[in-house]
C-alpha positions in Angstrom: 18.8 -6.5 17.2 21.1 -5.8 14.4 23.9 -7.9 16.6 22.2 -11.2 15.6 23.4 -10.9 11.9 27.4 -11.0 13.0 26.9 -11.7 17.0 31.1 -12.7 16.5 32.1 -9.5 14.9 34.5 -7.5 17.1 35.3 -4.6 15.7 31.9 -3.1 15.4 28.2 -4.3 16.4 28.1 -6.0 12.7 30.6 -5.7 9.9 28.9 -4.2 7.0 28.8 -7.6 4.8 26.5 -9.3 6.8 23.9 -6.1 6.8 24.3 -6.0 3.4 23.6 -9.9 3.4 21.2 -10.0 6.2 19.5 -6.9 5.3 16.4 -5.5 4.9 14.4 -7.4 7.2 11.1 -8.6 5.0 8.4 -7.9 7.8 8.1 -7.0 11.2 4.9 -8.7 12.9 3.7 -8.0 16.1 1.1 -7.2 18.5 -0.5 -3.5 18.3 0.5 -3.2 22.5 4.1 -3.2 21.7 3.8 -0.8 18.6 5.4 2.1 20.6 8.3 1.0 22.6 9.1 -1.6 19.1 9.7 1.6 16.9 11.5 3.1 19.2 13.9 0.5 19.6 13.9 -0.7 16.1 13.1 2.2 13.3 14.3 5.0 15.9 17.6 3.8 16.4 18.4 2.0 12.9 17.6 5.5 11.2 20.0 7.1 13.8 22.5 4.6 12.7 21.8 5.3 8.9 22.6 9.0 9.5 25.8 7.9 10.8 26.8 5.8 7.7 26.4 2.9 9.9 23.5 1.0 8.1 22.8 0.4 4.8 18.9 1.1 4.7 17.1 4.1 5.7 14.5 1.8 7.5 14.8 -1.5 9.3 11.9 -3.5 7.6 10.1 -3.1 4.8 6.6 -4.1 6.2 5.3 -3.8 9.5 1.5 -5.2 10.2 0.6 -5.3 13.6 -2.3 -7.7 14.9 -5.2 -7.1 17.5 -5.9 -8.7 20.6 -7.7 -11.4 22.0 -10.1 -10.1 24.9 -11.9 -11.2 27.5 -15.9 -12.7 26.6 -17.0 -9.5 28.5 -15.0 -7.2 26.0 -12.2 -6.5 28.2 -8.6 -7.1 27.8 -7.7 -10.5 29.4 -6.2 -10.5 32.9 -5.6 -12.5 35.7 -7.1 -9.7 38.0 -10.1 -9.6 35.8 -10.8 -13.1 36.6 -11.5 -13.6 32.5 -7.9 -15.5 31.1 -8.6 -18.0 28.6 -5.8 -20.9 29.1 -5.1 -22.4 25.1 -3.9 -25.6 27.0 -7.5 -25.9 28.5 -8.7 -25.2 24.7 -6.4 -27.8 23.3 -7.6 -30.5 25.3 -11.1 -29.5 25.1 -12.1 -29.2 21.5 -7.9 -29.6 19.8 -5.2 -27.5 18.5 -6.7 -27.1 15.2 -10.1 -25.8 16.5 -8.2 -23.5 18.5 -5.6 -22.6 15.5 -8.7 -21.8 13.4 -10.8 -20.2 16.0 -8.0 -18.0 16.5 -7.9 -16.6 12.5 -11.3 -16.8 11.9 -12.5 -14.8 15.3 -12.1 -11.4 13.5 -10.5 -8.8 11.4 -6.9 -9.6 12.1 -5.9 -6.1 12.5 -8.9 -5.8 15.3 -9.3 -6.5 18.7 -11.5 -9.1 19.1 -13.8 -10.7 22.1 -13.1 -14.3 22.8 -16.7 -16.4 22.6 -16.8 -20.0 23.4 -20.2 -20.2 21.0 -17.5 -19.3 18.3 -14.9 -21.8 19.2 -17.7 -24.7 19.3 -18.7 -23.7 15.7 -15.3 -23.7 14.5 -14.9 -27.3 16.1 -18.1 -28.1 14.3 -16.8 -27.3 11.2 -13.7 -29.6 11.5 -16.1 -32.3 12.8 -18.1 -31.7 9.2 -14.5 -31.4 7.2 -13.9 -35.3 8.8 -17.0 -36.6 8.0 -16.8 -35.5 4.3 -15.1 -39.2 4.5 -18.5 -40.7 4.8 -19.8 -39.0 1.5 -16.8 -39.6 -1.0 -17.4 -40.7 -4.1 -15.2 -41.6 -7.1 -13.9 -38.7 -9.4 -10.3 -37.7 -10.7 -11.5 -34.1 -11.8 -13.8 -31.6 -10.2 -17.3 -32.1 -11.4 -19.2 -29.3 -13.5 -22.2 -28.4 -11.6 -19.0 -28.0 -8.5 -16.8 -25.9 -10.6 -18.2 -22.5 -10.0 -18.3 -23.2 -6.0 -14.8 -24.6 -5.9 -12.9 -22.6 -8.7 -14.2 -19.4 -6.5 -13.3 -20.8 -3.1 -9.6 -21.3 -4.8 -9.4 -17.5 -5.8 -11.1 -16.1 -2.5 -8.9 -18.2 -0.1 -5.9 -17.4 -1.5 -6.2 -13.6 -2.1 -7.5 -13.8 1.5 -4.3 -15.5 2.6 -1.6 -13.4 0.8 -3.7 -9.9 2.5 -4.2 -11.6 5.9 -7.7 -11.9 5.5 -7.9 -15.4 7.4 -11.9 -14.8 8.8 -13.4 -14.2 5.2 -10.7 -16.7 3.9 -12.6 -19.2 6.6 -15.8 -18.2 5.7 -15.2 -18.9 2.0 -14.3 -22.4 3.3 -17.8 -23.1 5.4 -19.9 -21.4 2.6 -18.3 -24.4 0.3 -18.9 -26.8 2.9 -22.6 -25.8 2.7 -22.6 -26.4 -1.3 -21.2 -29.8 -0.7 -23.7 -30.8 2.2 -26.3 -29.6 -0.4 -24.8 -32.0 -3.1 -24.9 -34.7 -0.5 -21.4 -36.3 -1.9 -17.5 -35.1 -3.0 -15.1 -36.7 -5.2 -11.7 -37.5 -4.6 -10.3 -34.4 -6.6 -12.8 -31.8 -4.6 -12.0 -33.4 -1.3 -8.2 -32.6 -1.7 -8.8 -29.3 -3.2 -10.8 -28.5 0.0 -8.3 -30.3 1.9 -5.4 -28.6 0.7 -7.6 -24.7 1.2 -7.7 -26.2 4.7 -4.1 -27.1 6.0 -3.1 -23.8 7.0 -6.0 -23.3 8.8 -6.2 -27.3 10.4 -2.9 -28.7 9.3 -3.8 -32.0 11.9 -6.5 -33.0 10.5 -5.9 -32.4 6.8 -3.0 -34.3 7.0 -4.6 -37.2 8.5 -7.6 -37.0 6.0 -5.2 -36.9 3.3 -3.3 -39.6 4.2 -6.2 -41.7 5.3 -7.9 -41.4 2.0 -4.7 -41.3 -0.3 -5.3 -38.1 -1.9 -1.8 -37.8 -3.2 1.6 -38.4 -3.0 3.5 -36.9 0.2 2.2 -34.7 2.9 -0.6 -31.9 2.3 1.7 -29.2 3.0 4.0 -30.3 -0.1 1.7 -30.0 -2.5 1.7 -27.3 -5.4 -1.2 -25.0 -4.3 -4.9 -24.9 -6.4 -5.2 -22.6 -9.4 -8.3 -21.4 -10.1 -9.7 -20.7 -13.9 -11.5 -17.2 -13.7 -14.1 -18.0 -16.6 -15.3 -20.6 -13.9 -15.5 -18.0 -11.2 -18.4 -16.4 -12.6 -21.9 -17.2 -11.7 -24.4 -18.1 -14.5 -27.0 -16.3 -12.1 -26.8 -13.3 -9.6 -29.4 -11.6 -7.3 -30.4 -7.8 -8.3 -31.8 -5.2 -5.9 -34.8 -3.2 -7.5 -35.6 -0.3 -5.8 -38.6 2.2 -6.3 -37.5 6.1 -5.8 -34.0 4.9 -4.2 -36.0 2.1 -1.5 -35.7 -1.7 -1.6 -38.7 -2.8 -2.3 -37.7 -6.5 -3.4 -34.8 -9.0 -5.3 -34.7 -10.4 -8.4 -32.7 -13.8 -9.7 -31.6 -13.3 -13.0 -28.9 -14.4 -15.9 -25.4 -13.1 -14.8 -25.5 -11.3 -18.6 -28.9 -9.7 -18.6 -29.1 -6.9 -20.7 -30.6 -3.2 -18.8 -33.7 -3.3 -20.6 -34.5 -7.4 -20.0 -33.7 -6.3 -16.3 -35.8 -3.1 -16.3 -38.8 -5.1 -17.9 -38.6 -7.9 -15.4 -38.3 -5.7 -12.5 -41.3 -3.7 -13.8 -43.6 -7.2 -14.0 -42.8 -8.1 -10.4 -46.0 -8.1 -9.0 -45.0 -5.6 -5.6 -43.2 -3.6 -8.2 -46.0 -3.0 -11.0 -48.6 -2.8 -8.3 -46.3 0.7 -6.9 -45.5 2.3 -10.1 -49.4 1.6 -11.9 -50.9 4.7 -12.5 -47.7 6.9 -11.5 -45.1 8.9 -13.7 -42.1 6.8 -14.7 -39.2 9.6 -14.9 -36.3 7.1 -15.1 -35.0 3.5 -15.2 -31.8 2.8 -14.0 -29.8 -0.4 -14.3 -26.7 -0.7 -12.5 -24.8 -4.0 -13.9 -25.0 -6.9 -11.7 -26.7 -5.2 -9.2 -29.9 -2.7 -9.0 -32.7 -1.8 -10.7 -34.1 1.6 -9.6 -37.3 2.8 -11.2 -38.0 6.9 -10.0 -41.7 7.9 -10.3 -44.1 10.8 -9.7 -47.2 11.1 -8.9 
């Protein structure tokens, strides 16, 4: 492999310029089946030809991921034999290439093997169907609105920490969890739209394009745009949900101010009605408040 950086060169395999020039490849990516024989014929022999004084890096790529694989519906690795081969031509034509591009990353842990489902790929084309009928609910607006910012100013952090660590199934999730907010809202300004729009395109570059272009959300083509920043003072939630347990059990949840103090959240938890039914008459020997998320109230008796 190292012959592709000076395939000319003949007085050596490569001369040492181009290695220097061409090396250290940024990322290997492939699938986890190959794993074994790919090391051997990659980081094996390149740190062979390093102990020669024939390479310039101890090791031939600084990152190596390796992906799972698709199987069969019945949980078994696809095959002819098997009788359980899914053709992505047949897929294409069925529901398109961006249902299948997003089925695809949003199946499963990318690093996991994963059963195909065809319940999962209809879903996924469901979701696109929803994305292109956001068309029918725009409104006007040249900034995000308020009551949106929390929902879309945390979609913009989760999708694109989940893109740079190859988290593309939670990445998609933060994407349909928006989509909920807005079908709540019942409408989405121009600005949301081509935030959403733009969190889309790697995930459905066909149809974010077209969307874009059909509704002139900005100069040029989706994929030349300067990617969303997100304000984290708008990521946080005015409200969150607390667990309050009795002796370390759930017994029920609370909505309360993102900033409650322990004891506003200790008193509210004690004046739930399951929870001051349990603890009346009994021996309260602690209150514990975990920030943001549990009450626990310990009793005797």
């Amino acid at each position: 492999f190292l012959r592709y950086m000076d395939p000319h060169h003949d007085e050596s395999f490569a001369s040492k310029e181009a290695l220097i020039y061409w090396h250290q490849v940024d990322w290997y990516y492939g699938g986890r089946e190959h794993t074994t024989l790919h090391l051997l014929y990659s980081r094996f022999w390149h740190k062979f030809l390093y102990d020669i004084g024939q390479v310039p890096t101890a090791e031939p790529y600084a990152k190596r991921t390796s992906h799972g694989m698709i199987l069969g519906e019945n949980g078994e690795k696809m095959s002819k034999s098997r009788g359980n081969v899914v053709n992505p031509d047949d897929v294409v034509n069925e529901f398109g290439a961006d249902t299948l591009r997003l089925y695809e990353m949003f199946i499963g842990d990318f690093e996991k093997a994963a059963p195909w489902s065809n319940a999962g790929i209809k879903g996924c084309r469901r979701f696109i169907e929803r994305y292109w009928n956001l068309q029918s609910i725009l409104v006007d607006g040249e900034a995000i609105r308020p009551e949106m910012e929390n929902s879309f100013h945390k979609a913009i952090k989760k999708v694109s920490y989940d893109i740079e660590n190859l988290k593309f199934n939670t990445a998609i999730a933060s994407l349909m969890a928006l989509m909920n907010v807005i079908a709540e809202k019942g409408s989405i300004n121009k600005a949301e739209l081509s935030v959403f729009t733009m969190l889309l395109n790697p995930f459905a570059p066909h149809v974010t394009e077209e969307v874009w272009s059909e509704m002139k959300l900005g100069e040029g083509m989706v994929t030349e745009q300067i990617w969303p920043k997100y304000d984290e003072s708008k990521c946080k939630d005015d409200v969150i949900e607390i667990v309050v347990q009795v002796n370390g059990k759930v017994r029920t949840r609370l909505t309360v101010a993102a900033d409650i103090q322990k004891d506003d959240a200790i008193a509210l938890a004690k004046a739930e009605d399951r929870i001051a039914a349990e603890i009346n008459g009994k021996n309260v020997v602690k209150e514990i408040y975990v920030p943001g998320k549990l009450v626990n109230i310990v009793i005797k008796g």
